[in-house]
C-alpha positions as CSV (number, residue, x, y, z in Angstrom):
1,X,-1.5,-16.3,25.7
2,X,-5.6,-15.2,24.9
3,X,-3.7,-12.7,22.3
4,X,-1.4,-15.3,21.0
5,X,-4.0,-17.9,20.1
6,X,-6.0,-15.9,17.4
7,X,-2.1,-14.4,16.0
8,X,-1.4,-17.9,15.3
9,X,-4.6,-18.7,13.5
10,X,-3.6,-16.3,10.9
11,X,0.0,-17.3,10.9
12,X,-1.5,-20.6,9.6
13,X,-3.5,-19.2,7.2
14,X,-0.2,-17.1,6.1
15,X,1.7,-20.6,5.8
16,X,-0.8,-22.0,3.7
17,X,-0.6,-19.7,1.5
18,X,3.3,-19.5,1.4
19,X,3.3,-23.3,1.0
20,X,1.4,-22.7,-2.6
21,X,4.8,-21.2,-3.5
22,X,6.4,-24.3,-3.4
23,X,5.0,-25.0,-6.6
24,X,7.0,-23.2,-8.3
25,X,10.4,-24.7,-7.9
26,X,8.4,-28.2,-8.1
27,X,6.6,-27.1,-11.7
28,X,10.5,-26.0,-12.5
29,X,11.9,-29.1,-11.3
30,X,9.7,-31.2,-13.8
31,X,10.2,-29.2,-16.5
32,X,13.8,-29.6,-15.5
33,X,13.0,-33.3,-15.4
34,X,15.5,-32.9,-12.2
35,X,12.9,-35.8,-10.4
36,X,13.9,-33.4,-7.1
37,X,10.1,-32.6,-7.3
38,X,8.6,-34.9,-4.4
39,X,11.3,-33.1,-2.3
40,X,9.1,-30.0,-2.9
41,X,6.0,-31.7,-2.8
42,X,7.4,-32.9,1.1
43,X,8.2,-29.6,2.1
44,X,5.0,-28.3,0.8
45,X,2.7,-31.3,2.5
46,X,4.7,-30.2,5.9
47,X,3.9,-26.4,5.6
48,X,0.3,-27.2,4.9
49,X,0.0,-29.7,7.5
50,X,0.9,-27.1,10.4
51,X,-0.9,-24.8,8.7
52,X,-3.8,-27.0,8.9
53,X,-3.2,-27.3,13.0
54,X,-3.0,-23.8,13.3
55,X,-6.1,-23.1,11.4
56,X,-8.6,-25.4,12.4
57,X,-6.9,-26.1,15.4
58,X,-7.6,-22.7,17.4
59,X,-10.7,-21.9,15.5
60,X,-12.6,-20.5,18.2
61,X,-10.4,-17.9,18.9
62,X,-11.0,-16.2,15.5
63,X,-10.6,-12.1,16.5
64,X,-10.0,-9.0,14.7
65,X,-6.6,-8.0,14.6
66,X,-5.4,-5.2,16.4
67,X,-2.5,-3.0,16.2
68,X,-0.6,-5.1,18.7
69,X,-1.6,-8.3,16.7
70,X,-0.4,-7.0,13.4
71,X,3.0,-6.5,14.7
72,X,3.3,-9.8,16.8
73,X,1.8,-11.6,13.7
74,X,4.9,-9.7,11.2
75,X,7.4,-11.0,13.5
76,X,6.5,-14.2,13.6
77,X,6.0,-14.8,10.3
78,X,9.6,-13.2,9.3
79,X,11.0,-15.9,11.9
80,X,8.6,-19.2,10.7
81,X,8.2,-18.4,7.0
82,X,12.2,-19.3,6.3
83,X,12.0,-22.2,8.5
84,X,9.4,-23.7,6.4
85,X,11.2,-22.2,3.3
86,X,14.7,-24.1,4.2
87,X,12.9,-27.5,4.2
88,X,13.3,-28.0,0.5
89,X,16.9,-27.0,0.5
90,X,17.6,-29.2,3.2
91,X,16.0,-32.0,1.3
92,X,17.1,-31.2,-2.0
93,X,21.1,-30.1,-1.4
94,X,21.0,-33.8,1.0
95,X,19.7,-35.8,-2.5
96,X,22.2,-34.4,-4.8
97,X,25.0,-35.0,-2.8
98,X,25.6,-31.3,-0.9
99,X,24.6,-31.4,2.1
100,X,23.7,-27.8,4.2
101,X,23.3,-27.7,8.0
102,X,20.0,-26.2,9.1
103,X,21.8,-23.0,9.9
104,X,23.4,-22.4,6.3
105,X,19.7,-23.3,5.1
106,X,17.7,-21.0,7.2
107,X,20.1,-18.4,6.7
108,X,19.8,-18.8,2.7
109,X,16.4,-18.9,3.1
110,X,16.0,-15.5,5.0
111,X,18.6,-13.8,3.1
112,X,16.1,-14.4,0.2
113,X,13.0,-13.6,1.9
114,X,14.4,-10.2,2.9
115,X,15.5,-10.0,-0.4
116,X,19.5,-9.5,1.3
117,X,21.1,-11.7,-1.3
118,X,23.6,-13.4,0.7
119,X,24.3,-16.8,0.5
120,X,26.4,-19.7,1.7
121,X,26.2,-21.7,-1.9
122,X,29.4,-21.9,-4.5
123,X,29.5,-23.4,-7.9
124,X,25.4,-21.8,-8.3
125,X,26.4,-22.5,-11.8
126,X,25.9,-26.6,-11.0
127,X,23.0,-26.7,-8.9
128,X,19.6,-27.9,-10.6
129,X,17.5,-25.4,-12.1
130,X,14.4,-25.9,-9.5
131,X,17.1,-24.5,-6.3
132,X,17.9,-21.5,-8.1
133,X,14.3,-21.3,-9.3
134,X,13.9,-21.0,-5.4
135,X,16.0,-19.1,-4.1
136,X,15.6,-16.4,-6.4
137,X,11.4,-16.4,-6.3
138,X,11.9,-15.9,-2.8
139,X,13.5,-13.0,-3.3
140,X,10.3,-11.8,-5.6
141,X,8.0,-12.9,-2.7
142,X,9.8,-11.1,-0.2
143,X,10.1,-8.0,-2.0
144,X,6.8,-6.4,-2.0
145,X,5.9,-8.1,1.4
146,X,4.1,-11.6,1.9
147,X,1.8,-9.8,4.1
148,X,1.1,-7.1,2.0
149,X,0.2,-9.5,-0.4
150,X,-1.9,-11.7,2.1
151,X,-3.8,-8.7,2.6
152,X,-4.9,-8.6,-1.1
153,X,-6.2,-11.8,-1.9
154,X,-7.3,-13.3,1.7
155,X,-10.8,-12.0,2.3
156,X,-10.3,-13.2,5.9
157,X,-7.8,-10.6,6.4
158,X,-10.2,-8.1,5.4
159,X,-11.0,-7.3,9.3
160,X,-7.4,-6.1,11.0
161,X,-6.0,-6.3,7.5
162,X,-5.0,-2.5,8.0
163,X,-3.0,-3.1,10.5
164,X,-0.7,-5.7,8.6
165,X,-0.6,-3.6,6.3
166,X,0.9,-0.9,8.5
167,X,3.1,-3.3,10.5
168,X,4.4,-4.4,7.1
169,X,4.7,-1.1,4.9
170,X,8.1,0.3,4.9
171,X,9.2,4.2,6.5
172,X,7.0,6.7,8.2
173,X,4.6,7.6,6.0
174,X,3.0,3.8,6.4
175,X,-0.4,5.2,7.5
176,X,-0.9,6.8,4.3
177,X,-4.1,5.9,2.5
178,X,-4.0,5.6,-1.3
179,X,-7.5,3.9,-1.4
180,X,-10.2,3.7,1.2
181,X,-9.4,0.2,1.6
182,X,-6.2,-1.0,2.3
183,X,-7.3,-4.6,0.7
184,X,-7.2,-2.2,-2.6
185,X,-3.8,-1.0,-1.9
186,X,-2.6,-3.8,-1.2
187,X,-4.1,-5.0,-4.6
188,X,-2.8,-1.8,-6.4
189,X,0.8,-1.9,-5.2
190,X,1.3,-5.6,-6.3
191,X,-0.3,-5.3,-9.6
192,X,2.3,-2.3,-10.1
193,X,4.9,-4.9,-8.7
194,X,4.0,-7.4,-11.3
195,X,3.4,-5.4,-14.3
196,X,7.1,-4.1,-13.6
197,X,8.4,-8.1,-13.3
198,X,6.3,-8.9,-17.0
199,X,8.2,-5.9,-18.3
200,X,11.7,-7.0,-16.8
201,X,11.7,-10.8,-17.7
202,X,10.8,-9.5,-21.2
203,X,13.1,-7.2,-21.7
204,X,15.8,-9.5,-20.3
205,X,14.7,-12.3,-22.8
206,X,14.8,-10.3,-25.7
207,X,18.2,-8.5,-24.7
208,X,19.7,-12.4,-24.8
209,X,19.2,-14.3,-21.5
210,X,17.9,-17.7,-21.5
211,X,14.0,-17.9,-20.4
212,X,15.3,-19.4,-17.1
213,X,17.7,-16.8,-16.4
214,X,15.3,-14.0,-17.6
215,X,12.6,-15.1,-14.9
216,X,15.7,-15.5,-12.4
217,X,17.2,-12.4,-12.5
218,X,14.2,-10.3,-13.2
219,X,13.0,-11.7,-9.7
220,X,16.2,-10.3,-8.1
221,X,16.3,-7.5,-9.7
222,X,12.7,-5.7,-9.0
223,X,13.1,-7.4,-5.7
224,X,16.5,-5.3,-5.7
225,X,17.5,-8.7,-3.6
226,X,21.0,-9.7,-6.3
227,X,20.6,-13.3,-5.7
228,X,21.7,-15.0,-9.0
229,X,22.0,-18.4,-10.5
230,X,26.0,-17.7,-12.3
231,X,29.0,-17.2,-9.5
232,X,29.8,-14.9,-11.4
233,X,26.5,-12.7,-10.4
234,X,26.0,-10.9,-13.4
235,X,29.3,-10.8,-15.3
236,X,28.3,-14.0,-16.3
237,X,26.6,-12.5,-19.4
238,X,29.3,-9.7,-20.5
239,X,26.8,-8.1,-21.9
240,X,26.6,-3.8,-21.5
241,X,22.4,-4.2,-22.8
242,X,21.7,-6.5,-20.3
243,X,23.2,-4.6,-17.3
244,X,21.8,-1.5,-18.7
245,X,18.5,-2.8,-18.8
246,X,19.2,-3.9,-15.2
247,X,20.2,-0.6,-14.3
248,X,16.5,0.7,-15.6
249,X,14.5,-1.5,-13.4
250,X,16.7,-1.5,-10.0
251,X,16.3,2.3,-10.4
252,X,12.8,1.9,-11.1
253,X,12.7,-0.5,-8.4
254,X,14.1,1.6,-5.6
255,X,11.5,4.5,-5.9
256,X,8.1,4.4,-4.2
257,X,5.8,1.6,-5.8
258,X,2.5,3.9,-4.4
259,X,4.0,6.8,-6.8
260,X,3.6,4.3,-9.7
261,X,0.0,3.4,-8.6
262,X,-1.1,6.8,-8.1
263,X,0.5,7.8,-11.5
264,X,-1.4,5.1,-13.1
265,X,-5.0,5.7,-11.2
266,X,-4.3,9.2,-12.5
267,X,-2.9,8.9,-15.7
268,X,-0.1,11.3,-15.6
269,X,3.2,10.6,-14.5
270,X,5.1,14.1,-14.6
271,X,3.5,14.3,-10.7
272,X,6.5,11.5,-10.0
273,X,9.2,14.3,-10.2
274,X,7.2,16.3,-7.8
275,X,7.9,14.1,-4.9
276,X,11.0,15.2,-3.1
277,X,11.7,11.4,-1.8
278,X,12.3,10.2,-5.3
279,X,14.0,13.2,-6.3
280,X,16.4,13.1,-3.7
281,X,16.8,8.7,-4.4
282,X,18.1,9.3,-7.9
283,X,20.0,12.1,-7.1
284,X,22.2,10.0,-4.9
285,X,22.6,7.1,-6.6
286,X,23.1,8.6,-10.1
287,X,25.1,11.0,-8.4
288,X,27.2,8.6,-6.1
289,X,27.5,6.8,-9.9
290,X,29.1,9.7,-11.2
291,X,31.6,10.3,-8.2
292,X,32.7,6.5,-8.8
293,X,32.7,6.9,-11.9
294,X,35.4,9.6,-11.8
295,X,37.6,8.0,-9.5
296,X,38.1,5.3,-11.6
297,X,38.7,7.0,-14.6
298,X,41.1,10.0,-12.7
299,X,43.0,6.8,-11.4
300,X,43.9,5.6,-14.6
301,X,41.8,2.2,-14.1
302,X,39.3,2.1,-17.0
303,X,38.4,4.5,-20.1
304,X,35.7,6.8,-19.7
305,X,33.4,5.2,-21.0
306,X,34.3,2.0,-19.1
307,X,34.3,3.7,-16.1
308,X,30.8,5.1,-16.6
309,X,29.6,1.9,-17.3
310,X,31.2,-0.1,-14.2
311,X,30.8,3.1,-11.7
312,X,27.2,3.3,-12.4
313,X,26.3,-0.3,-12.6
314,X,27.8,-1.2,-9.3
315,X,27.3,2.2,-7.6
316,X,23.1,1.5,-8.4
317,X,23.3,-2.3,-8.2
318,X,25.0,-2.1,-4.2
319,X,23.6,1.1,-2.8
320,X,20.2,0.0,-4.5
321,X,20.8,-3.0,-1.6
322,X,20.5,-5.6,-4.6
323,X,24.0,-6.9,-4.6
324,X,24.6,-7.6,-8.5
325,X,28.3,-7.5,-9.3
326,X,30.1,-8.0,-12.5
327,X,33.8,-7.1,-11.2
328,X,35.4,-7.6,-7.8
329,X,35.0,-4.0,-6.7
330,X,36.8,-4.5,-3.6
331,X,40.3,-4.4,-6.0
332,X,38.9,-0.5,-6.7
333,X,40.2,2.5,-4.3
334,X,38.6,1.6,-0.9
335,X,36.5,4.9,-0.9
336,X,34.5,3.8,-3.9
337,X,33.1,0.2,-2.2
338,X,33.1,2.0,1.6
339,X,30.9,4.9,-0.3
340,X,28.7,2.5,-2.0
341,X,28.0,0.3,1.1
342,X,27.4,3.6,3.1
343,X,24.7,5.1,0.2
344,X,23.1,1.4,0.6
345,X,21.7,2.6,3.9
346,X,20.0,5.3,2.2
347,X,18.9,5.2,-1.6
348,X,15.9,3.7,-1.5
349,X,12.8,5.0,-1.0
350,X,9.9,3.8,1.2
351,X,7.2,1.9,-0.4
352,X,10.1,0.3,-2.8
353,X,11.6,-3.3,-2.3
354,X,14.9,-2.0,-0.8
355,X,16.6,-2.2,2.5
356,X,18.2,0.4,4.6
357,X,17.0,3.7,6.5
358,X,15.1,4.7,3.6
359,X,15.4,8.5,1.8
360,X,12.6,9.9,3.6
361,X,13.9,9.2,6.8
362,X,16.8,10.7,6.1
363,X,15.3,13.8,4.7
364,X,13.3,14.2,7.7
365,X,16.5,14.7,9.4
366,X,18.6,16.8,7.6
367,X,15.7,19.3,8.0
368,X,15.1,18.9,11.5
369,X,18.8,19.3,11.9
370,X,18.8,22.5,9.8
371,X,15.2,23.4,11.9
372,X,17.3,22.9,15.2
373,X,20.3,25.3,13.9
374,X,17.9,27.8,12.9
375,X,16.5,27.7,16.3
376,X,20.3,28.0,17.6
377,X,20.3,31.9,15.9
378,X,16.3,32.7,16.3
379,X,15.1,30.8,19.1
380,X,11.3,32.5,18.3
381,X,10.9,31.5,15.0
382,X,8.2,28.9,14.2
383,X,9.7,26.8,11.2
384,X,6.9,24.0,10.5
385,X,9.0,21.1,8.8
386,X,7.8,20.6,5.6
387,X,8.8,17.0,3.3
388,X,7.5,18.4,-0.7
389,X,4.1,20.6,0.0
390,X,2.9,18.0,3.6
391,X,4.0,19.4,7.0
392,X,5.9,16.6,8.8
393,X,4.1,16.2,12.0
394,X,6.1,15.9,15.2
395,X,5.3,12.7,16.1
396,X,6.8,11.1,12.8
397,X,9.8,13.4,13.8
398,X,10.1,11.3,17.0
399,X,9.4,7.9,15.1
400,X,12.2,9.0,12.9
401,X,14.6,9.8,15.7
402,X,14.0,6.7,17.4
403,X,14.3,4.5,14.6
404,X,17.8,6.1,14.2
405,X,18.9,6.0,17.8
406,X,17.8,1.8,17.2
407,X,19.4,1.2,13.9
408,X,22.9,2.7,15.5
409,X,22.6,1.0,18.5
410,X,22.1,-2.3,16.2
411,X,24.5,-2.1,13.8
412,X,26.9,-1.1,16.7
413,X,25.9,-3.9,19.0
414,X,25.9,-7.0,16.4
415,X,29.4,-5.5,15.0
416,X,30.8,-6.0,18.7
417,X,29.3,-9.3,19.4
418,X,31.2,-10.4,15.8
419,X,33.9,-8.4,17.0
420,X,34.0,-11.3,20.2
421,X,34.2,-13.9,18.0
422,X,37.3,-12.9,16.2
423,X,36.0,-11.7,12.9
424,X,38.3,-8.7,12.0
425,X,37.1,-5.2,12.2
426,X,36.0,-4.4,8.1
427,X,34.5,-8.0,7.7
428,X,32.5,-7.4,10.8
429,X,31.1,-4.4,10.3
430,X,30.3,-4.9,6.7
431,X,28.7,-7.9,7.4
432,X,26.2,-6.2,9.8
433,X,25.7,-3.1,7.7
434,X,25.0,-5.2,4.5
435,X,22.9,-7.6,6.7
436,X,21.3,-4.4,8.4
437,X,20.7,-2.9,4.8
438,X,19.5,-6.6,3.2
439,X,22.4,-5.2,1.1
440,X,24.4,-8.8,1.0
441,X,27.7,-8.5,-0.5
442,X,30.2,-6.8,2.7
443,X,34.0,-6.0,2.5
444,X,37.1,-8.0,3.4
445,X,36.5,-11.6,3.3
446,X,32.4,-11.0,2.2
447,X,33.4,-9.3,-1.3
448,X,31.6,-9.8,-4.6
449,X,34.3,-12.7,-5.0
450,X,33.1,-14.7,-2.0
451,X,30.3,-15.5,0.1
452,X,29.1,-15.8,3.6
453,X,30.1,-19.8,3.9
454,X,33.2,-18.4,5.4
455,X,31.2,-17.4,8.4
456,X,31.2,-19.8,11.2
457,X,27.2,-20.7,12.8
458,X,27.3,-18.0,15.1
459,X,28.6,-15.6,12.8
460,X,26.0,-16.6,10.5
461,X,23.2,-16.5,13.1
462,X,24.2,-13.0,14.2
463,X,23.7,-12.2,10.7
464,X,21.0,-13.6,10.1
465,X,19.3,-11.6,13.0
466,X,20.5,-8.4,11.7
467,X,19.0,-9.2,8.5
468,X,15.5,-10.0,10.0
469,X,16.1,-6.5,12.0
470,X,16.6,-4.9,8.9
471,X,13.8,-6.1,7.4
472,X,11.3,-5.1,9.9
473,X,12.8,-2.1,10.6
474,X,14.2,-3.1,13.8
475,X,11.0,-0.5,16.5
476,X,8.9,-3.4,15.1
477,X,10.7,-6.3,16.3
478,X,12.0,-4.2,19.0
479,X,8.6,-3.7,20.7
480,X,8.1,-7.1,21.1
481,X,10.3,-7.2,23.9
482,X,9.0,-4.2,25.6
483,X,6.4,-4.6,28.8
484,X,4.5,-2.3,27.4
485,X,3.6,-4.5,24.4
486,X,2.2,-7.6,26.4
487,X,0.2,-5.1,28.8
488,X,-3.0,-5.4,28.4
């Protein structure tokens, strides 16, 4: 309990800071003139209230935080941050006349803070301005971490704030310092982040969306989280510049942010193509584009061109783990949705916004697996494992084969315990890979055409576990529950 006290002094500091977000849907509800806004201005007295306990509450047990602490203080905030988040969608949906249960509500508000992009909403096109305005900026808050971001403007963080940082950063190359002080990484990587969202919401207002739409969208899409504010995700606009420009940023969006900073603290950018990780993320997904691409046009469904157009668009848009759709690709031949949920697991890079196992990881293996076979034929031979010009150390080999040996163990666990419930076999195990991946749209009855609402509660709690395990990597949460973590 003495290392839980001073964990959830912070966590209220966190929440105060999270509650501030509320604004946002409350400025757009009164520019909206919905008169939702003292719904928001509820939800946000709550947060800051328990905040407020938390804080001043346990202020004598004010401690650095260690590397234990960093990790017991992500966790918690990935379970109590949507809590606090579905408070104004409870209130909100309950005053316009659609009323969610908590569990539809916690579950929309985690799939946007993991930026998954499921949801358990129809008819998006009819809900006020200020909901959408929410869900979708959760999305943009989730992305780069709230953490992260906690770390770069909370001064109280500044003592233990590494090891947020590390508990937060994506992959295995986490402990990688791009300043001496990780309160300036933290600072660089989010003004990269936001410099990328001024330059997407532009682009999509000139290219024709509506102001509201353009900040909506471009919060999903440099999130890569897919959330939208149409049904029709983003066939609503018919429009090849607009998904073209889309296509840009989720590419953009699913390659290393600290390769941006570094680019920019440097001033040159041709060292980007020197990094195998990125190299080997647009190879896949322009690549997997191209295969889908092909399919469709040797099966006589679209023209060339057409085909291009949808293979790539979808191929980046699902396998980026953002979700935007603007055909039901489930009516494709099934290898072309199975590939793309599949390449979801692994084309993103670490240190973007997406989901999955991340390149690098992947990477790693494929050479220790060619290491290993090399070994098999010349069991002398010393073969260091190199990842671009760094020698990957063993430990971060292990890390990497653990993480594996979890994520399969996950996504085959959850799959069986929605397998017990009825669910058939594709819908199941979609619905835990996209959930795994923070992915969102699955196959069979969780298509680009439907939603999660067809999920009962348990379904959608499993689900919602699996996305929480996919966003922190699963070892993170996982070590919670070891005795080794509460040993002092």
């Amino acid at each position: 309990m003495s290392d839980l006290l001073p964990v959830l002094r912070v966590l209220g500091a966190l929440l105060a800071m999270f509650a501030l977000t509320l604004g946002v849907p409350l400025v757009a509800s009164l520019v909206a003139r919905e008169g939702l806004w003292p719904h928001y201005a509820l939800a946000m007295a709550v947060t800051l209230g328990v905040a407020a306990i938390l804080w001043w509450g346990l202020a004598e047990h004010q401690r650095e935080l260690l590397p234990r602490h960093g990790i017991l203080l992500v966790s918690l905030v990935w379970l109590a941050t949507p809590f606090f988040a579905a408070l104004p969608l409870l209130m909100v949906m309950q005053a316009i006349g659609r009323p969610m249960s908590f569990t539809h509500a916690y579950f929309e508000a985690v799939s946007g803070l993991t930026t998954t992009g499921s949801t358990v909403l129809a008819q998006l096109d009819a809900l006020p301005l200020s909901v959408n305005m929410w869900r979708t900026f959760m999305q943009w808050i989730g992305g780069m971490g709230i953490l992260i971001l906690a770390v770069a403007i909370l001064p109280l963080l500044g003592l233990g704030g590494s090891q947020l940082f590390k508990a937060e950063a994506a992959g295995p190359v986490k402990d990688t310092k791009l300043t001496p002080r990780m309160t300036e990484t933290a600072k660089g990587l989010w003004g990269v982040y936001v410099a990328f969202s001024l330059a997407c919401a532009l682009a999509y207002w000139l290219a024709g969306m509506a102001p509201a739409d353009a900040i909506m969208h471009m919060f999903s899409t440099v999130s890569l989280g897919g959330l939208s504010s149409h049904d029709a995700s983003f066939g609503f606009f018919a429009s090849p510049l607009l998904e073209t420009i889309a296509f840009v940023f989720m590419l953009a969006a699913s390659c290393n942010f600290a390769l941006y900073f570094i680019a920019l603290r440097k001033g040159s950018w041709r060292s980007l193509w020197h990094d195998p990780e990125m190299r080997a993320t647009l190879a896949a997904l322009l690549g997997g584009g191209l295969v889908v691409a092909l399919l469709l046009w040797a099966k006589g469904m679209y023209a060339p061109l057409e085909a291009l157009r949808l293979g790539m668009f979808h191929v980046v848009s699902v396998a980026t783990t953002t979700g935007y759709a603007t055909t039901d690709y489930l009516a494709w031949p099934v290898f072309a949705p199975v590939f793309m949920l599949l390449l979801s697991g692994v084309a993103t890079s670490a240190g973007s916004t997406g989901g999955g196992i991340k390149m690098v990881r992947m990477l790693i293996l494929l050479k220790q697996a060619r290491r290993e076979m090399t070994r098999a034929v010349h069991p002398r031979a010393v073969q260091p494992l190199r990842l671009g010009n760094r020698v990957v150390e063993s430990p971060m080999v292990f890390s990497v084969l653990a993480f594996m040996l979890m994520y399969g163990a996950t996504v085959i666990t959850l799959s069986m315990v929605l397998l017990l419930t009825d669910l058939d076999m594709v819908t199941a195990f979609s619905a835990v890979l996209a959930s795994v991946h923070c992915t969102g749209p699955g196959l069979g009855l969780l298509g680009p055409s439907s939603n999660y609402a067809v999920l009962t509660d348990f379904q959608l709690w499993v689900c919602t576990l699996a996305m929480l395990l996919g966003r922190l990597e699963i070892l993170s949460f996982m070590a919670l529950l070891t005795p080794a973590f509460w040993r002092r």
